[in-house]
N, C-alpha and C positions, 0 to 999 in steps of 0.2 A: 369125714363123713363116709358109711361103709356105701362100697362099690352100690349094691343094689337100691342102696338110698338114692344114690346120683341117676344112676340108669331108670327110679323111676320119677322121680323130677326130671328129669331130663325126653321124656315120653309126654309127647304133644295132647295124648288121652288123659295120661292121670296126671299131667297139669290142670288138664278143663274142670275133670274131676274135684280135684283138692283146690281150684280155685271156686268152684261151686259153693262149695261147702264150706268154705272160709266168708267167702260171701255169704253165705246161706245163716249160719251163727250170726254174725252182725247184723245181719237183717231184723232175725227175731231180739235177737234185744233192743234194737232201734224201735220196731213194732211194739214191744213192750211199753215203750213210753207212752204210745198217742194215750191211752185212758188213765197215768200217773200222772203225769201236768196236764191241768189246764191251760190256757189259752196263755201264751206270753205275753210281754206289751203289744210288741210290732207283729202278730198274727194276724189281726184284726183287720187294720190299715191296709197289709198287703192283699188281703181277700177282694177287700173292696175296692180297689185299686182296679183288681182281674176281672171283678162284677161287672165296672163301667167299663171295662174293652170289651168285656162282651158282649152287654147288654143294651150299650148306648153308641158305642162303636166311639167313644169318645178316649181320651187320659187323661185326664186336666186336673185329679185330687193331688196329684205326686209325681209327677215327670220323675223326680231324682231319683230313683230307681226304676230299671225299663220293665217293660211290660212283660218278659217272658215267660220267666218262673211265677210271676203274678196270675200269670190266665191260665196255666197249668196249677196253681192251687185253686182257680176258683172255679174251674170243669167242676169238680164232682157236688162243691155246694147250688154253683147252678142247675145241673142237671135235678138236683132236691127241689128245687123251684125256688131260692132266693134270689134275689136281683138286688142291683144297685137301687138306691135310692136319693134321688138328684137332691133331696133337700137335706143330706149328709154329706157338705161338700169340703168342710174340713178333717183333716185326715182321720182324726182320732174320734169321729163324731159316730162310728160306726161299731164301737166295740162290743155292742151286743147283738153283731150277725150271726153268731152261731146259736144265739136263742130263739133267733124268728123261727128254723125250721120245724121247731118242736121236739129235736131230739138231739142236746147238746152234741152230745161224743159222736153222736154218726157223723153230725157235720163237720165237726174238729176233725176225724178221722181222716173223713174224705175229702179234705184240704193238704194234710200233712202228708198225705199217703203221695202224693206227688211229687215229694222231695226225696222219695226214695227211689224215682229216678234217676236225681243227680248225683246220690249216691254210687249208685248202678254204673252210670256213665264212670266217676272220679274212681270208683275201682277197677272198670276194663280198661279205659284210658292208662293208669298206671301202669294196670298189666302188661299191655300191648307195647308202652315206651320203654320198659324196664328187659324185658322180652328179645326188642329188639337190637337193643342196643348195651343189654347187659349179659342175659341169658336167662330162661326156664327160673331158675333156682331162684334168682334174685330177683323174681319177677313175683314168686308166689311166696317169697318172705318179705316185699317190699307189700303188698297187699295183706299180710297179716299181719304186720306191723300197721298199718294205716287205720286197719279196722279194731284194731284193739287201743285208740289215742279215743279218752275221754267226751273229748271236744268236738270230734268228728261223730260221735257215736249220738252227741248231745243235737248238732243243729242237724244233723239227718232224719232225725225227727220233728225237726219243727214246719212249720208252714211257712220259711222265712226264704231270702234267696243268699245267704251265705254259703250254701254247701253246693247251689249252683255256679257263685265265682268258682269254688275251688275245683269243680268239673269240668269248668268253661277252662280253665287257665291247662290243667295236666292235660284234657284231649286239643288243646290249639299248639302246647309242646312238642304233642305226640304227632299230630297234622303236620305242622311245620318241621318238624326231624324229618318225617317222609318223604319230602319236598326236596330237600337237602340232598337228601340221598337219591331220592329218583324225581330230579325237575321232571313235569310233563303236566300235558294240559289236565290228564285227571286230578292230579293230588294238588293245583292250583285251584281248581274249583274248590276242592276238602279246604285247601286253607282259606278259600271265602267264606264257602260254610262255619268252619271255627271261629273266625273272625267275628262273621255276623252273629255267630249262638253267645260269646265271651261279650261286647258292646251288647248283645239285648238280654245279660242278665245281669249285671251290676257295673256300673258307670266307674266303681275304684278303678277296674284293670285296665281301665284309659291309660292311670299308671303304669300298673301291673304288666299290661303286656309289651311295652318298650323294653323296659328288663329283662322281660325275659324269652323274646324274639325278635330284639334287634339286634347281638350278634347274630344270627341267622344270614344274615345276608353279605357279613362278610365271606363266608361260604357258599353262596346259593351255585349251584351246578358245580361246584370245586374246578373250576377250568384253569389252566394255567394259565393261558393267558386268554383275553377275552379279542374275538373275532367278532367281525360286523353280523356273521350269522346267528352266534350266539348271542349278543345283543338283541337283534332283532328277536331270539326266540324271548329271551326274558321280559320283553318289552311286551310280547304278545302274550305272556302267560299271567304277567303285571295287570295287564287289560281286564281276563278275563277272573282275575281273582278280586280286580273291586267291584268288577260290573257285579259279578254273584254275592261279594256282601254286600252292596248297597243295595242291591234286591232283595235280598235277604230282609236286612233289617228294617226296608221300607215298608216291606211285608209284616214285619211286628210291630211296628206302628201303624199298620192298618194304610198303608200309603197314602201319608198325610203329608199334603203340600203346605207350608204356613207362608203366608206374605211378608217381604222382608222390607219396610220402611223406608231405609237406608239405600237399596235396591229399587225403588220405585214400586213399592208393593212386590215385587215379583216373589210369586213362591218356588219357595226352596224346598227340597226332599230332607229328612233327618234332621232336620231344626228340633225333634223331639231332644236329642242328645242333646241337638246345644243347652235347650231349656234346662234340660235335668244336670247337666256339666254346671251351669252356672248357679242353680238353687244349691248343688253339693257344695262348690268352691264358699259361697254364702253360708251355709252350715257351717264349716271347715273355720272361716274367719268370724263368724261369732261366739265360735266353741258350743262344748257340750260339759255341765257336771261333770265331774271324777274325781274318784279317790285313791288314794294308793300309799299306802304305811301309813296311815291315818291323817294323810295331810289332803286337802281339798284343794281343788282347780279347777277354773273354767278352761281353762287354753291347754289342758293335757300337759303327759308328763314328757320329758323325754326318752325315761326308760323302760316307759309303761309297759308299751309291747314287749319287748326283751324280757322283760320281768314276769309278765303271764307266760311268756312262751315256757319260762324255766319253772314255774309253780306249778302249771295246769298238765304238762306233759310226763308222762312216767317217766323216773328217774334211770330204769334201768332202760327205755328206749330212748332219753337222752345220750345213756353211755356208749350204745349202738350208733346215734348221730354224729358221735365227737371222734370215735372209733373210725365211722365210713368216710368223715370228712379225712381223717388223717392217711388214711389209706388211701383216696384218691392221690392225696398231696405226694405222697409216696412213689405213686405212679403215674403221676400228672401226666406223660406224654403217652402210655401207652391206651389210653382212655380216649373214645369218638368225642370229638368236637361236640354231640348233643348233651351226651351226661356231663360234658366239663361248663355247657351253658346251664343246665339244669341245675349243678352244683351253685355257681355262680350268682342264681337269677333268688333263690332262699334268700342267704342273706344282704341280697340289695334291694327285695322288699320289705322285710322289714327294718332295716334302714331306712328305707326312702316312708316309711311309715312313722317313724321319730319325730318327724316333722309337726304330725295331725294334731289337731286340738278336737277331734272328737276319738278318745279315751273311752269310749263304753264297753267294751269286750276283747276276748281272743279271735273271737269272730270274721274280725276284719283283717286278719292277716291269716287263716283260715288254708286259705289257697298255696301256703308254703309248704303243707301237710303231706303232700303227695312226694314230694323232693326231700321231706326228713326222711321219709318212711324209706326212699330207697334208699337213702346215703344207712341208714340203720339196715339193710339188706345186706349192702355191697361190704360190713363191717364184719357181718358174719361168713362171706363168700371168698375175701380178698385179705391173705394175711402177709403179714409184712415179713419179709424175709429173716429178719435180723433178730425175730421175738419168736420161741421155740412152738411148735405149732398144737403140742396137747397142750400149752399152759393157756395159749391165746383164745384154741377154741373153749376149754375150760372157762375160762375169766368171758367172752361173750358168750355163751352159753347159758352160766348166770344170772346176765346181765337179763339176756331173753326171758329167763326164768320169772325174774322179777317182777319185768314190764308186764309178763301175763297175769300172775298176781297181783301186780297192780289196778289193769284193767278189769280184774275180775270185781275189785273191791269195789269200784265204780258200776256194776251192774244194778244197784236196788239206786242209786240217783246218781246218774254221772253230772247231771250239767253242775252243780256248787262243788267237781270234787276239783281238788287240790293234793297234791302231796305232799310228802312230811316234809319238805322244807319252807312251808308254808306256815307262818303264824297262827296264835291261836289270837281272839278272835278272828275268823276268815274277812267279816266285815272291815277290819280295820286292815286289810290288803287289799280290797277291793269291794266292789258292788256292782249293780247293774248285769248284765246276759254274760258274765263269769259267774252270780254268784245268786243275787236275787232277780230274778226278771219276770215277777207276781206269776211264779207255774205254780203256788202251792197253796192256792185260798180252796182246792178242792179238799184238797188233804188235810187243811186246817179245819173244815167243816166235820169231816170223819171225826178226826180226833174231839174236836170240842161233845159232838152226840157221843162216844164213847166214855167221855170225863162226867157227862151230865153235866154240862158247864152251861147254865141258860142267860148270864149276864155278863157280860164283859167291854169294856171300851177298845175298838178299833180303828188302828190306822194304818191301811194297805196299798202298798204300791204294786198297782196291777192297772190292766185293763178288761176286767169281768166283774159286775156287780156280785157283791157276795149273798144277794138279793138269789144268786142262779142257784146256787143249790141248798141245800138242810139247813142255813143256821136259824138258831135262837134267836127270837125277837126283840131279846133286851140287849140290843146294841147303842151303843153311845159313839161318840167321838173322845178322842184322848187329846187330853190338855196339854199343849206342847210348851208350855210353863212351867205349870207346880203338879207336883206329885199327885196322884189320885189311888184310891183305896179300890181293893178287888180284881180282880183278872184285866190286865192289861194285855194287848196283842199286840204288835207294832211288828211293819217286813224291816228285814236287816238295810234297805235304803232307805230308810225314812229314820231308823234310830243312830247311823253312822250319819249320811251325806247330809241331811236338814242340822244335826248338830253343829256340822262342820263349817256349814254355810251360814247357818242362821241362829244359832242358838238355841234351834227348838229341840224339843225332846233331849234335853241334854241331861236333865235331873232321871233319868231310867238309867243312865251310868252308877250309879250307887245302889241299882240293886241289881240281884242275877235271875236270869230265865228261870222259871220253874222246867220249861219244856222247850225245846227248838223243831220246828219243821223243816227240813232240809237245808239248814243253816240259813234259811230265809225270812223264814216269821217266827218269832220269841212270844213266847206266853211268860209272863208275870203274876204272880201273884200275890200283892201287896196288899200284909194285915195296915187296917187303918190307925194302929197301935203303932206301925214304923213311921208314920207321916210326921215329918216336921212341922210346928205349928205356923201358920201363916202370919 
């Protein structure tokens, strides 16, 4: 890298700078999404989730996801004047909150637009870890790698709280490395606060954060040996980092006592968690759909995650990840204890995620994002002694090249993309919020008013009546039997996973799309001259 390139990465200004502006690009293409998708499934649910914390001071639709990012999506449709409505008490009974305001997209907007805070936070957070404990350079390539990954670009746009684990998890890394390095009662408070932001935005990192802050403490203060004084300090600083998240999170739960039976009625603080711990575990053990190489499962794959990590991530910032991984391995011992837990803490989450029998996205391992992005930093900053140094940065260089062309190609619809080592049907490698998650019954409307298409049978999987915007009124339902004549529509989970599971819709396998909307909903058009006679 020439000299003045270093000297100006290396400039605490035109870091702020070029980290701006890196942010700033991902921003607007994340903004670009709110008025391309409509509503996804679980948009809806989490709105109204936020509605009742705020409006009834209650949580009882959903424990299993906490309240946080919930009442931060549903600020700005409350301030529009929507409310909870108590006689929509199952989760999904509320999917047409963003029509009551009167102005679909404002109110989608002003739910979604609260996720790019957590966006916000998941790119200083990395900054600031990567920064600290790697340097400047590898700090503002570890954030443009991060913002140019498909999948991060995809749910930082939505109204959902996946991209708040993945904020909650890199600044509680970032809090707890601080700690490490400078025990004291301030940066104990920080790690309650983190503690309490990670527990009150998704109940996974129950998991998540054992991985990957419980070596933490085989370091905490680095002492040689441990004196009664020092004890006593960590004891006291122990103190004051539960009392702050249990206040904390009591606080997100609106400091709710619940009576404990068992206990003699006595109420107990955060029985919210227990609640939503045990509906999750209950989800977990009754499974969820899924598909993967065209084979269906309730109880999940085992190499489901692995397998999206490798499809859905650019190829050339794969090669960056396997690059940085090696390059640590290289210098194992010259490396701070945080980046060697960081390295670490990746792949023993998704490990410890092979386990899951709910299979529905990349989503859910999401939170690894931050820790590829640097290991693909530290590949282009740290070369190996032994491999000649224009050929290596040549060959990652590349690589980089790649990955930004790759992510480029994912700007007009990233959440279905995949890369080229991904099969063709995409459906028959997956489905669900990798690939269809009903964002594109707006766009199937455009397109049909542009076809002049005014009759067709339809079967969508979404949660927006297609009732919300332009279509034609000669809609039917599609026989999930025998073949039927004329414009057929079907989203790519209802024509893969109901086949798979149930046999329906299985006779549209012998014909092909006339049309696809973002590899999620298939148009058909079948002469009544190909129908086989009954």
């Amino acid at each position: 890298m020439p000299r003045i390139t270093r000297e100006l990465l290396n400039s605490s200004k035109w870091q702020a700078l070029l980290f701006l502006l890196i942010v700033g690009v991902a921003s607007l293409r994340i903004v670009r999404t709110y008025h391309f998708y409509n509503q996804s499934i679980d948009e809806p649910a989490h709105v109204n989730c936020g509605l009742e914390w705020l409006g009834q001071g209650t949580f009882n639709t959903e424990p299993k996801h906490p309240p946080l990012p919930r009442v931060l999506m549903a600020i700005g449709p409350y301030l529009q004047g929507l409310r909870f409505d108590p006689t929509q008490q199952r989760l999904y009974d509320a999917n047409d909150i963003f029509q009551k305001s009167g102005d679909y997209w404002v109110t989608l907007t002003s739910a979604r637009v609260a996720t790019l805070f957590w966006f916000l936070l998941a790119c200083t957070s990395l900054f600031l870890f990567a920064r600290r404990w790697c340097g400047g350079r590898e700090a503002l390539l570890a954030v443009l790698l991060f913002t140019l990954l498909p999948s991060v670009l995809t749910h930082a746009g939505m109204a959902t709280n996946d991209m708040a684990a993945t904020a909650a998890l890199i600044f509680a890394l970032y809090i707890f490395s601080r700690y490490w390095d400078e025990p004291g009662y301030r940066n104990a408070v920080l790690c309650g606060f983190a503690l309490a932001l990670a527990l009150g935005s998704k109940l996974s990192l129950l998991m998540f954060l054992p991985l990957t802050l419980a070596p933490f403490v085989f370091f905490l203060g680095r002492p040689s040996k441990w004196t009664k004084q020092q004890c006593l300090r960590s004891l006291a600083h122990g103190a004051v980092f539960v009392a702050v998240s249990v206040f904390l999170l009591q606080a997100i739960y609106r400091f709710e006592l619940t009576p404990v039976p068992l206990l003699g009625n006595l109420p107990l603080p955060l029985m919210g968690i227990k609640i939503g711990a045990q509906q999750l575990w209950a989800h977990n053990k009754e499974g969820h759909d899924a598909v993967l190489f065209g084979a269906y499962s309730r109880y999940g794959f085992k190499l489901f995650f692995p397998v999206m990590l490798l499809l859905k991530t650019p190829l050339g910032i794969l090669a960056l990840v396997a690059a940085g991984y090696l390059a640590l391995l290289f210098r194992w011992s010259s490396w701070p204890p945080p980046v060697k837990i960081a390295f670490l803490a990746a792949p023993a989450i998704v490990a410890s995620c092979m386990t899951s029998s709910i299979n529905i996205g990349l989503r859910h391992i999401l939170p690894v994002y931050p820790i590829l992005a640097l290991a693909g930093a530290l590949a282009l900053t740290t070369a190996p002694r032994r491999i000649p140094a224009a050929a290596l940065r040549a060959v990652l260089g590349l690589a980089l090249f790649v990955g930004v062309v790759e992510s480029a190609t994912a700007v007009a619809d990233p959440l279905p993309w995949f890369n080229l080592l991904a099969p063709e049907p995409l459906d028959r490698v997956t489905v669900d919020s990798d690939l269809d998650w009903g964002q594109n019954l707006y766009r199937l409307s455009k397109y049909l008013k542009e076809e002049k298409i005014e009759k067709l049978a339809l079967h969508y999987f979404g949660s927006v009546a297609y009732e919300s915007f332009d279509f034609p009124k000669g809609i039917t339902g599609v026989d999930p039997k025998n073949p039927m004549p004329g414009y057929v529509v079907v989203s790519s989970y209802i024509r893969r996973l109901e086949c798979l599971r149930s046999g329906n819709f299985c006779w549209l396998n012998q014909f092909q799309p006339e049309h696809s909307i973002g590899d999620s909903i298939h148009i058909y058009y079948i002469p009544g001259a190909l129908l086989p006679p009954r």
